[in-house]
C-alpha positions as CSV (number, residue, x, y, z in Angstrom):
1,X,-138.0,-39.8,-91.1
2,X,-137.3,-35.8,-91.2
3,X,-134.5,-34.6,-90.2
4,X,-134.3,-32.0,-87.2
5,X,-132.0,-29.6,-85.0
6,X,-133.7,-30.4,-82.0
7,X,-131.9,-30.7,-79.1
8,X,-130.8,-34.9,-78.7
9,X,-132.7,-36.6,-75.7
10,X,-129.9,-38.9,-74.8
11,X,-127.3,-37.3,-71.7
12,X,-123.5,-37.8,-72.4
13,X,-123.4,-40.9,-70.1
14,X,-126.1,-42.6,-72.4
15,X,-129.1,-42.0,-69.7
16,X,-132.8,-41.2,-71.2
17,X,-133.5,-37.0,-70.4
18,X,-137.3,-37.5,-71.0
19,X,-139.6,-36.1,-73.8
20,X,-138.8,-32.4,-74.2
21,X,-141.4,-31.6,-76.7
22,X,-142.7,-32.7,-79.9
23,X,-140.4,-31.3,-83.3
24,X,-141.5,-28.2,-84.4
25,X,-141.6,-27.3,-88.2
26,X,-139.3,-24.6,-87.7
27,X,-136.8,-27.1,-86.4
28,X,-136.5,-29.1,-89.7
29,X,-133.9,-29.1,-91.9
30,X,-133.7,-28.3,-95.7
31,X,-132.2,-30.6,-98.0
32,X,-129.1,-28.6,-99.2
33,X,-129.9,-28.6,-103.0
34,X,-126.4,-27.5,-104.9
35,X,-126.8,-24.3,-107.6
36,X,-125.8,-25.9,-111.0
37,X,-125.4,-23.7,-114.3
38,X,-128.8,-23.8,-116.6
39,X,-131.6,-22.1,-117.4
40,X,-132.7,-20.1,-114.2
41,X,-135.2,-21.6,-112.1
42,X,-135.7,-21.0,-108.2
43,X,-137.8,-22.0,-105.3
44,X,-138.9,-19.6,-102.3
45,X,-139.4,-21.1,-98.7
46,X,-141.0,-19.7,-95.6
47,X,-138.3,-19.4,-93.0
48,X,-138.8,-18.4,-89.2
49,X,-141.3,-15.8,-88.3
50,X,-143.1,-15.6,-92.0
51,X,-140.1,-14.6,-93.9
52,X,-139.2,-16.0,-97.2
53,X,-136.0,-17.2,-98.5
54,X,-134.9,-17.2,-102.2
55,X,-133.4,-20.7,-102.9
56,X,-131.8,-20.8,-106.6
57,X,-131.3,-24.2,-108.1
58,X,-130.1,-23.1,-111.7
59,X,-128.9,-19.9,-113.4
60,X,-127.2,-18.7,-116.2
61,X,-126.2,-15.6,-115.2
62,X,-124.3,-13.5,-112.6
63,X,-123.6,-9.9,-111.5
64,X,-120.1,-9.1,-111.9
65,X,-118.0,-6.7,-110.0
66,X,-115.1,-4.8,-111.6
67,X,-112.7,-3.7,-108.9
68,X,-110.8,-1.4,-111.6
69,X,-114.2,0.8,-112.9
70,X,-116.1,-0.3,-109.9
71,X,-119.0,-1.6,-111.6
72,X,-121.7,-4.0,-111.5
73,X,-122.5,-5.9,-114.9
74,X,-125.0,-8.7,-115.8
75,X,-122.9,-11.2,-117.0
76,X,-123.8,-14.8,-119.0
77,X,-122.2,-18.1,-117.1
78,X,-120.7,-20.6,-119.5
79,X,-119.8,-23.3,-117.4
80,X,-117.4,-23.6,-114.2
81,X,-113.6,-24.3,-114.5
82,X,-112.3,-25.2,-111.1
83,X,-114.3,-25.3,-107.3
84,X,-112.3,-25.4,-104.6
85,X,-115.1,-26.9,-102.3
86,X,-115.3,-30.8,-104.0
87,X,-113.2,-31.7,-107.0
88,X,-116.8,-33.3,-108.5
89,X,-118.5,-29.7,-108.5
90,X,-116.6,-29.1,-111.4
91,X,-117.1,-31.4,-113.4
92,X,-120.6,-30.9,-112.7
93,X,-120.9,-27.5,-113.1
94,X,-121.9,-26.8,-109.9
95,X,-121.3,-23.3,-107.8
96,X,-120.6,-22.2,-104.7
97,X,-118.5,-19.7,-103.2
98,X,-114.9,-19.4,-104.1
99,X,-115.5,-21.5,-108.0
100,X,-113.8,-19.7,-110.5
101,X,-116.2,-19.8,-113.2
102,X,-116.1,-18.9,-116.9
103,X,-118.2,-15.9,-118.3
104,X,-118.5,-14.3,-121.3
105,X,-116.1,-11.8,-120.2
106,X,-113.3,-14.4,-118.9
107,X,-112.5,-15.8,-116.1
108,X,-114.8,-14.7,-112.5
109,X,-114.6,-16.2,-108.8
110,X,-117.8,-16.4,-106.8
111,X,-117.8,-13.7,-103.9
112,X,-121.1,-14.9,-102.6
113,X,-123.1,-17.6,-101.2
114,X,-125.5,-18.7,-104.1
115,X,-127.4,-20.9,-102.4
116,X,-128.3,-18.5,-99.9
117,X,-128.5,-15.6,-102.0
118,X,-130.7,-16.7,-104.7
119,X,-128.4,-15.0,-107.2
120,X,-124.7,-15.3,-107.7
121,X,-122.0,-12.3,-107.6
122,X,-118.9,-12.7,-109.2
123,X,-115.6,-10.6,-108.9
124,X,-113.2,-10.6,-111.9
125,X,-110.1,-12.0,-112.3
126,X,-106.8,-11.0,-113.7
């Protein structure tokens, strides 16, 4: 059975409300699919009034953000270090926001929401 955000047909004292509606497709819900370093490789979904949404499951590279020059920079991601989100993503190698990640020019976090994005931006780190 799917999933959904629909609104529950039970009241708080455990009483039946009665059938609302039937679920609509724009109420289901996505299985969350975690961004994991590889070879890049997305998938696009229609969203809520015909939009599209970029969903990135791998990648192997990032933009990165120098605070000192102010500069954005296509950078290659080697594998994550630590991920402050679940121990396991680590070990993993998977990213979300906050991971500190290696790169090919040190040490990065991740200032954005991958997932979401479709692409991940990374500041760098001292």
């Amino acid at each position: 059975m799917s999933k959904s955000t629909a609104p529950s047909l039970k009241k708080v004292g455990g009483g039946f409300k009665g059938k609302r509606k039937d679920k609509r497709r724009s109420e289901s819900k996505d299985l969350s699919v975690p961004l994991q370093v590889g070879e890049r490789k997305i998938k696009t979904t229609r969203t809520l009034g015909g939009n599209t949404k970029i969903i990135a499951l791998k990648t192997d590279q990032g933009n990165l953000f120098d605070p000192k020059t102010k500069k954005l920079s296509k950078v290659k991601i080697l594998r994550v270090l630590e991920n402050k989100a679940n121990r396991s993503y680590a070990r993993r190698n998977i990213i979300t926001k906050g991971a500190v990640i290696e790169t090919d020019q040190g040490k990065a976090m991740v200032i954005n929401r991958p997932g979401q994005d479709g692409q991940v931006t990374l500041k760098k780190q001292e």
